[in-house]
C-alpha positions as CSV (number, residue, x, y, z in Angstrom):
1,X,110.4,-53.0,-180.2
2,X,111.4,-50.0,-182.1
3,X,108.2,-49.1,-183.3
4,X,106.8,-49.6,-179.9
5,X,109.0,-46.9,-178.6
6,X,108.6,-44.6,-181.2
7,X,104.6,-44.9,-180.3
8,X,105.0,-44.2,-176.5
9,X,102.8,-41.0,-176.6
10,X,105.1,-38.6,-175.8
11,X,108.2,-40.0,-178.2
12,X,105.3,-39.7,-180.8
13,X,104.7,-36.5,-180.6
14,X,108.3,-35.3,-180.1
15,X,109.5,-37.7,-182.9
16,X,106.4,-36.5,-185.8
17,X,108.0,-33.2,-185.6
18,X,111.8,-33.1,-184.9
19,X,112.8,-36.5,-187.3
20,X,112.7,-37.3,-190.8
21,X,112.2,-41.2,-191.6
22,X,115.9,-40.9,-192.4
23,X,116.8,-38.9,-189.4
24,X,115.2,-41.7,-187.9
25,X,117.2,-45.0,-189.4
26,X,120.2,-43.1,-188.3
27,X,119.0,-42.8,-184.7
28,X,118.1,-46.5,-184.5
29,X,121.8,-47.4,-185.6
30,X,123.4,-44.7,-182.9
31,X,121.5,-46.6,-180.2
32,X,122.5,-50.6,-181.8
33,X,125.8,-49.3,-181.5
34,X,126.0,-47.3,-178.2
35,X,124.2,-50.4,-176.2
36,X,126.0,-53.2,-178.0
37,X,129.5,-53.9,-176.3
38,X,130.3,-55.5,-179.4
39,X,130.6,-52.2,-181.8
40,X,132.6,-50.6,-178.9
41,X,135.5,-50.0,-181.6
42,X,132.9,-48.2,-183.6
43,X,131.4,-46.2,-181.1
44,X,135.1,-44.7,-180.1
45,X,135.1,-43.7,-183.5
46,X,131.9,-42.1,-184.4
47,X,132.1,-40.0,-181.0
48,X,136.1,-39.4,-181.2
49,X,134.3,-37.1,-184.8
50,X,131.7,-36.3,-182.5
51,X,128.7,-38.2,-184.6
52,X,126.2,-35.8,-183.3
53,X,123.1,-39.2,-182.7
54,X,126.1,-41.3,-181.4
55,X,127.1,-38.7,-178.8
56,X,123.6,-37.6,-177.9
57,X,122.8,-41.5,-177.0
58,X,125.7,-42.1,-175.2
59,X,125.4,-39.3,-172.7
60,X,121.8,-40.7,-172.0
61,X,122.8,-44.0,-171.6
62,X,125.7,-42.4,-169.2
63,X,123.7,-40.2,-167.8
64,X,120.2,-42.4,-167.4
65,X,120.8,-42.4,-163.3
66,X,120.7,-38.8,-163.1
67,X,117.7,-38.5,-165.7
68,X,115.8,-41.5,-163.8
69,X,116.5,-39.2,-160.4
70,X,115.3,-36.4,-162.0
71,X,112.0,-38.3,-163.8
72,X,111.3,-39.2,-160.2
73,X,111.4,-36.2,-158.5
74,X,108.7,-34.3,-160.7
75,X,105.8,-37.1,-159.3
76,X,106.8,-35.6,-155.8
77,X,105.5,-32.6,-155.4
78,X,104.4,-29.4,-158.4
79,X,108.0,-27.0,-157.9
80,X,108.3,-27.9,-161.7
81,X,104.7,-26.8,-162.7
82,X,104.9,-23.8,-160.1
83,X,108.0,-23.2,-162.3
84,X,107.0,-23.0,-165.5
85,X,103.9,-20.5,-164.7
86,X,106.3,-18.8,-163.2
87,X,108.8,-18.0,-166.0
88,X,106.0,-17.7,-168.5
89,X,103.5,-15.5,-167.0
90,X,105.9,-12.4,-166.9
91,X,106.1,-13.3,-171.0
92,X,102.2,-13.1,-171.1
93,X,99.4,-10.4,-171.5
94,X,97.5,-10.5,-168.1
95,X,94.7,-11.8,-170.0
96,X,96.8,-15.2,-170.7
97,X,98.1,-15.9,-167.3
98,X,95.9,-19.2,-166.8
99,X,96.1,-22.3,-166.1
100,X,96.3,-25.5,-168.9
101,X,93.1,-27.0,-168.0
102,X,94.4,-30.5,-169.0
103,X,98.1,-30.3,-169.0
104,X,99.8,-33.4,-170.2
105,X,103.6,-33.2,-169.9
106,X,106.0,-36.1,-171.2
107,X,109.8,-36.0,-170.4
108,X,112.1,-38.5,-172.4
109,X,115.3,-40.0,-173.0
110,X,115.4,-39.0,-176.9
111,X,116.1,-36.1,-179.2
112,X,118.0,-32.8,-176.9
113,X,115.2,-30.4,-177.8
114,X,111.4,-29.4,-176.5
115,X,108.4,-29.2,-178.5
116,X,104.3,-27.8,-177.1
117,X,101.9,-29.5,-179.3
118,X,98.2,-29.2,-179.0
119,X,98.3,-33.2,-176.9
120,X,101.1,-31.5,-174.4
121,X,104.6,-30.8,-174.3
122,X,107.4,-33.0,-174.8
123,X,110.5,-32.6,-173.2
124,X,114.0,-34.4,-174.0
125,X,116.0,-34.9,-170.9
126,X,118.9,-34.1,-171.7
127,X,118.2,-30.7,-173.1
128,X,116.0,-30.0,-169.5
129,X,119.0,-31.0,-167.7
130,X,121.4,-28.9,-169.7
131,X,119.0,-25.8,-169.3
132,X,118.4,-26.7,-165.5
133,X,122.4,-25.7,-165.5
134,X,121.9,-21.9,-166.3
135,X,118.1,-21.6,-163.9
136,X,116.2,-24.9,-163.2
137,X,112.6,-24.7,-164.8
138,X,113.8,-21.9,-167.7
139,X,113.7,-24.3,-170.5
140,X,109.9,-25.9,-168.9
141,X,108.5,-22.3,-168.6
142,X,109.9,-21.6,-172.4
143,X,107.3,-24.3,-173.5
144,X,104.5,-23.6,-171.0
145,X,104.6,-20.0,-173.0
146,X,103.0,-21.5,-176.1
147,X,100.2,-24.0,-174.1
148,X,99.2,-20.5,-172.8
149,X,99.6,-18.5,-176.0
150,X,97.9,-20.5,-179.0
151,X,98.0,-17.6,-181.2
152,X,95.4,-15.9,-183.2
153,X,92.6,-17.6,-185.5
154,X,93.1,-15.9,-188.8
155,X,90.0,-17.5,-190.4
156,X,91.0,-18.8,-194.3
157,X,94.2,-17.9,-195.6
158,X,95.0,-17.0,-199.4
159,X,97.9,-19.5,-200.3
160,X,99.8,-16.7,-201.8
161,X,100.1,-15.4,-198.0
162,X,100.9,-18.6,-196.2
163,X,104.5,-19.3,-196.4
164,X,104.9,-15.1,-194.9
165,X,102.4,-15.6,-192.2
166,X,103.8,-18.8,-190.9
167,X,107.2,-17.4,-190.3
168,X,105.8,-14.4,-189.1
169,X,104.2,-16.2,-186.4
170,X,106.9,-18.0,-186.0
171,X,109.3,-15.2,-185.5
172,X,106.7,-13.7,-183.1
173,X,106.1,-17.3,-180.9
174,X,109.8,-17.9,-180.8
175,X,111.1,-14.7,-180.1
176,X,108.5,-13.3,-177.1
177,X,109.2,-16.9,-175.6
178,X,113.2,-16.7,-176.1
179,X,112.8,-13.9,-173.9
180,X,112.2,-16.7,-170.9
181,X,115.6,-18.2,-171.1
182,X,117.8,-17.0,-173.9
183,X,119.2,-13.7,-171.9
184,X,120.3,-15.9,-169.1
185,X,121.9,-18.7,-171.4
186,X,123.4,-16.0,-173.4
187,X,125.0,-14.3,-170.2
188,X,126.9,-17.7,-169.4
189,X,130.3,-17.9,-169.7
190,X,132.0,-17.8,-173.2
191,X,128.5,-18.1,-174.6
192,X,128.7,-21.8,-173.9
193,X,125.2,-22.4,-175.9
194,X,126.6,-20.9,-178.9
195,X,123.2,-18.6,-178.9
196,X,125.2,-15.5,-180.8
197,X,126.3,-17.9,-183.4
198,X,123.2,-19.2,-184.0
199,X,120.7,-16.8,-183.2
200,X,121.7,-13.1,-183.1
201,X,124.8,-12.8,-185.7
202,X,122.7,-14.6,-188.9
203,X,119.6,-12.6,-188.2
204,X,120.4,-9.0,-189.8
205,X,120.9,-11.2,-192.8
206,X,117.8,-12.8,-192.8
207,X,115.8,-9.8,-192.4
208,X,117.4,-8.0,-195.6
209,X,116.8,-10.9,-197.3
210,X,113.2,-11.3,-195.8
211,X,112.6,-7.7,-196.7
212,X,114.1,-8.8,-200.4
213,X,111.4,-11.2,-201.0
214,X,108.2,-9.0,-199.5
215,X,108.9,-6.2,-201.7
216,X,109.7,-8.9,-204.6
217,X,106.4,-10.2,-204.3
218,X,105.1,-6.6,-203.2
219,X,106.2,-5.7,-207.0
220,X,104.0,-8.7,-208.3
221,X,106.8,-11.4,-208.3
222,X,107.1,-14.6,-206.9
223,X,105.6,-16.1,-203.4
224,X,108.2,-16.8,-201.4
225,X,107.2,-20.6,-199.9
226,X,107.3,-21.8,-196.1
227,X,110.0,-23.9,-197.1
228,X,111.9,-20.9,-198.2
229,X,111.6,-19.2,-195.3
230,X,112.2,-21.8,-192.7
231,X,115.5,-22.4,-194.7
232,X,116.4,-18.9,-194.3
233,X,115.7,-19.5,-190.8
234,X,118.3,-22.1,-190.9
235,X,115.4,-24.4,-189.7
236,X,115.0,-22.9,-186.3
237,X,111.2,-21.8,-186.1
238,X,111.9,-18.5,-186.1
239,X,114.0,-18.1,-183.3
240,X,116.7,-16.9,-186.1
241,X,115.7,-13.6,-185.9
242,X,112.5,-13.6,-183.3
243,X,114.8,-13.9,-180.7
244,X,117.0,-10.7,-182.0
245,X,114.2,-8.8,-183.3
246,X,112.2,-9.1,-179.5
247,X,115.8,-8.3,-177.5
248,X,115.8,-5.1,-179.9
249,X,111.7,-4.9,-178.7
250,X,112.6,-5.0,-175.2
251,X,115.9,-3.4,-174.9
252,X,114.7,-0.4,-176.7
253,X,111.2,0.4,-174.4
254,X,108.3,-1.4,-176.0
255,X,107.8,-4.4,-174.2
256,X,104.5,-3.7,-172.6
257,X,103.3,-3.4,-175.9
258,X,104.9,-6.6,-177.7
259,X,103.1,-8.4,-174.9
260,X,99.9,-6.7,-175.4
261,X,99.7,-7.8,-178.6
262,X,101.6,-10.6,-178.8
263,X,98.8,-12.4,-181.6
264,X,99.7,-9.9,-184.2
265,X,103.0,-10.8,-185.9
266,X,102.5,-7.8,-187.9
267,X,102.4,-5.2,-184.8
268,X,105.7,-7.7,-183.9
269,X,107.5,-6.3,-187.0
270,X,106.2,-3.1,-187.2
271,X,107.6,-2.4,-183.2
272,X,110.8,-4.1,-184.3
273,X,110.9,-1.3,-187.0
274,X,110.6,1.3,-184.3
275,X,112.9,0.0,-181.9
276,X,115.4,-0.6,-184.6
277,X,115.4,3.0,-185.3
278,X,115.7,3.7,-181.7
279,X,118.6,1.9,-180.2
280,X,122.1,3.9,-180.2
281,X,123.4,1.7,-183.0
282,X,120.9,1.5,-185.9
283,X,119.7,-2.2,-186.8
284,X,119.0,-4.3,-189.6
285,X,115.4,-2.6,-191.2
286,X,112.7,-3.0,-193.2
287,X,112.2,-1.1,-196.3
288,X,109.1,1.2,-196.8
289,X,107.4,-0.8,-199.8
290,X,107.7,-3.8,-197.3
291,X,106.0,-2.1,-193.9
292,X,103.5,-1.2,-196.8
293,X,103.0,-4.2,-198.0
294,X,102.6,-5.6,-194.1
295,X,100.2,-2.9,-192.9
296,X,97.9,-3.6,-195.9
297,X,98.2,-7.8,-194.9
298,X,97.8,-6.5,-191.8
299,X,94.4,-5.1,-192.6
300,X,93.4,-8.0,-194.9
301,X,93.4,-10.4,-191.6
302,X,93.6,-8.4,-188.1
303,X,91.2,-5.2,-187.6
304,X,94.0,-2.8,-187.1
305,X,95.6,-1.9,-183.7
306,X,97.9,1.1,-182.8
307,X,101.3,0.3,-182.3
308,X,102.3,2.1,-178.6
């Protein structure tokens, strides 16, 4: 029966790339426990420590009337679609303000996260219902972003330059698309979504370190891996620091042009440099051997494009 659910299509696509198989033993045991009045005792405990799988399951087992209410009002009519396009276009060069010829959409009471994948995009309930608190729809329209932006083909990649150019894109992706919901969030009370914490403060870090590495490897040393740089992202597909590096983007008067070429991550960090330069209280920058060592990446795989 467990297997069954983890192959419902949508739970397959969210699970594939949110949950290790480990991640995924301790899952199953949250949800023996939550459901069976027998471990009650148990289940006191693990969410009196606040267990993190043990408290997610319980508030969709408390919460399943409100998710089943909300489930059924999406078949009624398209506000959530409109929604979505909504929120994303503004995110979008004019170019990319279509429509998802076949748009498959799977909502789900498992995992507290959202995830566009070539088949659709999944969507956890609970973390819809949790963004629906700050704007109904932000969280949907966050995820419609990438169905309308796949990104840019850069035909074969060296292996040297794939762990760079993933979290590049990543950083690009996450933080044009942050730009949907993250300001509201972040202008909530107290920060209730912890967004500084996890987003903004770590990021001037990461780019020193970042920049560390590039001119490293610009010097002939060592390739710094994917799995290096998603760890340095604290595993948040480079929303740690696309989301800081895009607010700096926007805040600073180049917005227009991070949307006009929002399939370059290199024109990403080279306006990032600009604006960082810009602002009233200097950021976090790149070094000069690194923007070197970008510009002439940059020429290896995009036909070069002025930076407005």
């Amino acid at each position: 029966m467990w297997q069954e659910f983890l192959e419902i299509p949508g739970n397959k696509i969210y699970v594939r790339g949110i949950y290790s198989a480990a991640d995924l033993v301790r899952y199953r045991k949250a949800i023996e426990v939550v459901y069976m009045p027998r471990h009650d005792s148990l289940l006191q405990a693990k969410l009196k420590h606040k267990v993190w799988y043990y408290v997610m399951v319980n508030d969709y087992k408390g919460g399943e009337p409100e998710y089943r209410s909300y489930v059924a009002s999406l078949t009624k009519n398209s506000v959530a679609v409109d929604l979505m396009y909504q929120y994303a276009y503004p995110q979008l060069p004019p170019a990319r303000r279509t429509k998802v010829a076949k748009l498959n959409l799977y909502y789900a009471a498992v995992g507290n996260d959202a995830t566009s994948q070539e088949a659709g995009i999944f969507y956890s309930l609970r973390a819809v219902l949790d963004a629906n608190e700050v704007k109904r729809g932000l969280m949907e329209g966050h995820e419609m972003y990438h169905q309308l932006q796949p990104g840019r083909d850069f035909g074969p990649i060296a292996a040297d330059d794939e762990g760079l150019l993933q979290i590049m894109l990543s950083m690009q992706n996450a933080g044009i698309s942050d730009q949907i919901d993250k300001p509201l969030t972040l202008a909530q009370p107290d920060d209730s979504r912890d967004i500084r914490e996890w987003a903004l403060t770590p990021a001037p870090t990461f780019i020193h370190r970042m920049d560390s590495a590039i001119q490293a490897r610009a010097r002939g040393g060592a390739v710094a891996t994917g799995r290096w740089h998603r760890q340095l992202s604290d595993g948040s597909n480079g929303h740690m620091p696309g989301f800081f590096m895009s607010s700096a983007i926007a805040r600073n008067g180049y917005n227009k042009s991070m949307l006009a070429q929002s399939d370059n991550p290199f024109a990403f960090v080279l306006l990032y440099q600009k604006a960082a330069k810009k602002g009233k209280t200097p950021l976090s920058r790149f070094s000069n051997a690194t923007i070197h060592y970008l510009k002439e990446l940059e020429r290896k795989y995009i036909r070069p494009q002025p930076v407005n």
